[in-house]
C-alpha positions as CSV (number, residue, x, y, z in Angstrom):
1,X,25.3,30.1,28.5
2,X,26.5,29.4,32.0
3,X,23.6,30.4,34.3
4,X,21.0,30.1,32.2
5,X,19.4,26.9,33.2
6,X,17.1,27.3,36.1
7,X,15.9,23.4,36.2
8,X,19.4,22.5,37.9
9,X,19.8,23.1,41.3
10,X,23.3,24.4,41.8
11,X,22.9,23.6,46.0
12,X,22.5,20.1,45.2
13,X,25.2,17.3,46.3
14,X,24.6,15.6,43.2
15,X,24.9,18.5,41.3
16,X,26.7,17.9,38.0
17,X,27.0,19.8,34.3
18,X,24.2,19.9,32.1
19,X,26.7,18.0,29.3
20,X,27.9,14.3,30.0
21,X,29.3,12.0,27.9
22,X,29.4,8.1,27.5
23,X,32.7,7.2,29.5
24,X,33.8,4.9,26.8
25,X,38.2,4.8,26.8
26,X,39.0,5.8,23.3
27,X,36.5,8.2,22.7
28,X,37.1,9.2,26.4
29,X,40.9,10.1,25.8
30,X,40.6,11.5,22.4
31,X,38.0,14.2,23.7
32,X,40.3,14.7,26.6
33,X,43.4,15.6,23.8
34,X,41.1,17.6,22.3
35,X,40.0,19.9,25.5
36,X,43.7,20.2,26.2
37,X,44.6,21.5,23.1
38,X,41.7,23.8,23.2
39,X,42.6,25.0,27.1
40,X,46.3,25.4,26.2
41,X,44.9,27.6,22.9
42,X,41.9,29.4,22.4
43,X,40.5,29.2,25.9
44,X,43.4,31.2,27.7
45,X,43.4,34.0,25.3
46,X,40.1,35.0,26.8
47,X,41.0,34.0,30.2
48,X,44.4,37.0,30.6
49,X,44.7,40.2,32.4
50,X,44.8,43.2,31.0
51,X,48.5,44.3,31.5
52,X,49.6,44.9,28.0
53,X,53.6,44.2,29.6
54,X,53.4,42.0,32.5
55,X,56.5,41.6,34.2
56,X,58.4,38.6,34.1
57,X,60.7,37.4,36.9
58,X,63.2,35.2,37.6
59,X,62.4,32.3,40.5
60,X,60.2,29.4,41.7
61,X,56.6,29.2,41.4
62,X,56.6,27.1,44.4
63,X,54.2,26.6,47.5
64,X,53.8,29.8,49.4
65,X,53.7,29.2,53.0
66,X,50.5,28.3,53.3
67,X,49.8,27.3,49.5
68,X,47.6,24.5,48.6
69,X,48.7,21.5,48.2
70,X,46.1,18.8,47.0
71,X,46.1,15.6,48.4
72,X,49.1,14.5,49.7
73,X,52.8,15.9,48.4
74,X,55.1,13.8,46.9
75,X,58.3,12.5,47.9
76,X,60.5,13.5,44.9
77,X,60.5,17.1,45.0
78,X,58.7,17.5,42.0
79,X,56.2,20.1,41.9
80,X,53.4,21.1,39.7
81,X,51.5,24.6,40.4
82,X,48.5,25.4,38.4
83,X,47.3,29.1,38.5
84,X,43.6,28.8,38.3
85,X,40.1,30.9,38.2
86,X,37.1,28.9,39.6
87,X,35.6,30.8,36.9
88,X,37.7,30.1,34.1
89,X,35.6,27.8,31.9
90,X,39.2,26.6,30.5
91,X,40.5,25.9,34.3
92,X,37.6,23.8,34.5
93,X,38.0,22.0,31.6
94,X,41.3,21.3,32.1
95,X,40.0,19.8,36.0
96,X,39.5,15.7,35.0
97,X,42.3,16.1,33.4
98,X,44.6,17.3,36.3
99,X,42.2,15.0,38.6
100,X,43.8,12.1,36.7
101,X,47.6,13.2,36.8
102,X,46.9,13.2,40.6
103,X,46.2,9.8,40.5
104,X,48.8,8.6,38.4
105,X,51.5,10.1,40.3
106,X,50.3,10.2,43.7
107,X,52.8,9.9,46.4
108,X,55.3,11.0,43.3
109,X,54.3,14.7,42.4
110,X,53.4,17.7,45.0
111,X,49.8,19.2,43.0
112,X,49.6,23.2,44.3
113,X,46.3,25.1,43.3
114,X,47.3,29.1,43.1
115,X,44.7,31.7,42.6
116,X,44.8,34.1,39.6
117,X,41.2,35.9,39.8
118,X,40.9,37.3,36.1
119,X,39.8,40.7,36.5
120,X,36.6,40.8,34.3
121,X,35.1,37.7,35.8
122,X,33.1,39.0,38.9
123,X,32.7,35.6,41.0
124,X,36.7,35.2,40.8
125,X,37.3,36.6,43.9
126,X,34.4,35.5,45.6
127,X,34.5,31.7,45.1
128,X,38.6,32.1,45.6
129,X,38.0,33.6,49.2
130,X,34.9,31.0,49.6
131,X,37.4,28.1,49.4
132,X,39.9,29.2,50.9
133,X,37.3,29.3,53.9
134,X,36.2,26.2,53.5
135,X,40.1,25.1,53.6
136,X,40.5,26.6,57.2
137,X,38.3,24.1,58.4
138,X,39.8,21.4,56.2
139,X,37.4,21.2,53.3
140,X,39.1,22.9,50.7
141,X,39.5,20.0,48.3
142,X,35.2,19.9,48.4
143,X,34.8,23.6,48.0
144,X,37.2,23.6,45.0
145,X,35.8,20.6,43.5
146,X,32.3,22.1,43.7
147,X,32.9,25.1,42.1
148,X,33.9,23.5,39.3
149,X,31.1,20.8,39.7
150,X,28.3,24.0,39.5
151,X,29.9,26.6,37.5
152,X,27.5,26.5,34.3
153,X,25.0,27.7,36.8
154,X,27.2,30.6,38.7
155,X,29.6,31.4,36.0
156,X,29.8,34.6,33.6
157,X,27.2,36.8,35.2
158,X,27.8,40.3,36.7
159,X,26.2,40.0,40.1
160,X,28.1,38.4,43.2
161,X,27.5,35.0,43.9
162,X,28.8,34.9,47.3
163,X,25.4,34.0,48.6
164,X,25.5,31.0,46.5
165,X,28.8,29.9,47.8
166,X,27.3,30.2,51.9
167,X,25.0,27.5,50.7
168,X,27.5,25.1,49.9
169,X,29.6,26.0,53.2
170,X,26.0,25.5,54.7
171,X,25.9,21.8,53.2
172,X,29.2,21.1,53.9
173,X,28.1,21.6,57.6
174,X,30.8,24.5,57.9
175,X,30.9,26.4,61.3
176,X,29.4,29.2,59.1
177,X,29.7,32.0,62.2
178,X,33.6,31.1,61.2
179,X,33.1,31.0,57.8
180,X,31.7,34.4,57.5
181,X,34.4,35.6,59.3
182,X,37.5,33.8,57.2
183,X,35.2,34.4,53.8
184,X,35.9,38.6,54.5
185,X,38.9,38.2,56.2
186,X,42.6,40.2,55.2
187,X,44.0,37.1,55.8
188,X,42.7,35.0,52.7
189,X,42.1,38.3,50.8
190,X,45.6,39.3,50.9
191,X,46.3,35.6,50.2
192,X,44.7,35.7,46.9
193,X,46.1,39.1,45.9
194,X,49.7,37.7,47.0
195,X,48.8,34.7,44.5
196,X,47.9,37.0,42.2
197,X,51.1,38.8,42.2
198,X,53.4,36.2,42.5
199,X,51.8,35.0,38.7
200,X,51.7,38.3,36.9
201,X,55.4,38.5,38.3
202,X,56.1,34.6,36.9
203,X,54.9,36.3,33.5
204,X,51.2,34.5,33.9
205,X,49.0,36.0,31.6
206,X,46.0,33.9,31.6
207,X,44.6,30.3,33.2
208,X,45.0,28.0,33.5
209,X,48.8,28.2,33.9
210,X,51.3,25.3,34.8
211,X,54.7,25.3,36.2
212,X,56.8,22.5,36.8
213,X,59.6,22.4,39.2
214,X,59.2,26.6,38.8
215,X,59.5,26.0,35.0
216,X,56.8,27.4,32.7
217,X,55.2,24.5,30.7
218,X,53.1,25.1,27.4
219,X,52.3,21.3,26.5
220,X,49.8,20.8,23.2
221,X,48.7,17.5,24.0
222,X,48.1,15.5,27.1
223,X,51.1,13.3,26.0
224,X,53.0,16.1,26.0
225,X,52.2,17.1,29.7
226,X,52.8,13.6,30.7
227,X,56.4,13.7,29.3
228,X,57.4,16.6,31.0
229,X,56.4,15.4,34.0
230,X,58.0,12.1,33.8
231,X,61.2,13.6,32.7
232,X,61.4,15.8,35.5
233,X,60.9,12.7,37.8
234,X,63.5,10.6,36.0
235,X,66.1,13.8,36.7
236,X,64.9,13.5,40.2
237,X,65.8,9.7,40.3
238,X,69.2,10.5,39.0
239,X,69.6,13.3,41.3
240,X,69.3,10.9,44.5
């Protein structure tokens, strides 16, 4: 259960799951078909709000105005939004995975992280608002990575970890005087409740969620994620 190892020490730069596997290729990409299928499936049905008729609404699930955009955008137009929970065991799952569609079509394909805090995880909101604290002083992409890096050892318990989270500002050599004032601010509060909205409105129901170029994609395989996003590009080529 996640949490329940005490040996690890969830502070640690080097901190990494308790799991690993042998990075051989085949067996490599056949588990990584396999997690897909089981993020896309099973995983998101535990991972949804409550709303037994979310509304669904027609437009873009583009970058808000000051969405998150990982890495560099692209130059094509093509977009790919994720609604995520840093405590959504199937958002991280799903993380190597979009990790490597980030670096085979960087400089191609704009990656946006949205927030979508599920409401019976009780960290969801806290590590949200902890990195978007760490982005206002440019470390977002190591904030989010690290929640995902230590969640077995935060995730699925009922008591805040936002104490946790100061300690990996703290390492990060944060200003934390700042940081403690962005972490409780309206600012990335509202922020994350905007994000929030703007999915249940888009008809997201759980995470992780993808749309591409504002389209809702529901891809059973990582071949099938790979396609859509190649076909949007190719209608972006012809578009030019």
């Amino acid at each position: 259960m996640p949490g329940s190892n005490t040996d690890e020490d969830p502070t640690s730069s080097g901190s990494a799951p308790a799991r690993s596997v042998v990075r051989r290729p085949n067996v490599l990409a056949a588990l990584t078909v396999a997690v897909f299928a089981v993020v896309l499936g099973a995983f998101i049905v535990v991972n949804q709000v409550t709303d037994d008729d979310p509304a669904v609404a027609a437009g873009s699930a583009g970058v808000p105005e000051e969405g998150h955009v990982l890495g560099e955008p692209g130059d094509t137009g093509v977009t790919l939004v994720e609604f995520l929970d840093f405590e959504c065991e199937a958002c991280r799952a799903a993380f190597p995975f979009v990790e490597d569609l980030r670096e085979k079509y960087a400089g191609e394909v704009t990656f946006v992280a949205r927030h979508f805090p599920i409401p019976s995880h009780t960290n969801s909101t806290h590590s949200a608002a902890a990195v978007d604290a760490a982005g206002e002083q440019g470390k977002f992409e190591a904030m989010y990575k690290k929640m995902y890096d230590t969640q077995p050892v935060w995730g699925e318990q009922q008591k805040s970890n936002a104490a946790l989270f100061r300690k990996f500002a703290e390492q990060m050599g944060l200003d934390m005087e700042r940081y403690d004032d962005d972490v409780a601010s309206e600012k990335i509060l509202d922020h994350i409740a905007e994000d929030q909205q703007d999915g249940v409105g888009l008809g997201v129901e759980g995470t992780p969620t993808f749309f591409l170029n504002g389209e809702l994609i529901q891809p059973t395989s990582t071949t099938d994620f790979t396609d859509a996003i190649d076909d949007a590009l190719a209608e972006a080529e012809q578009q030019k």
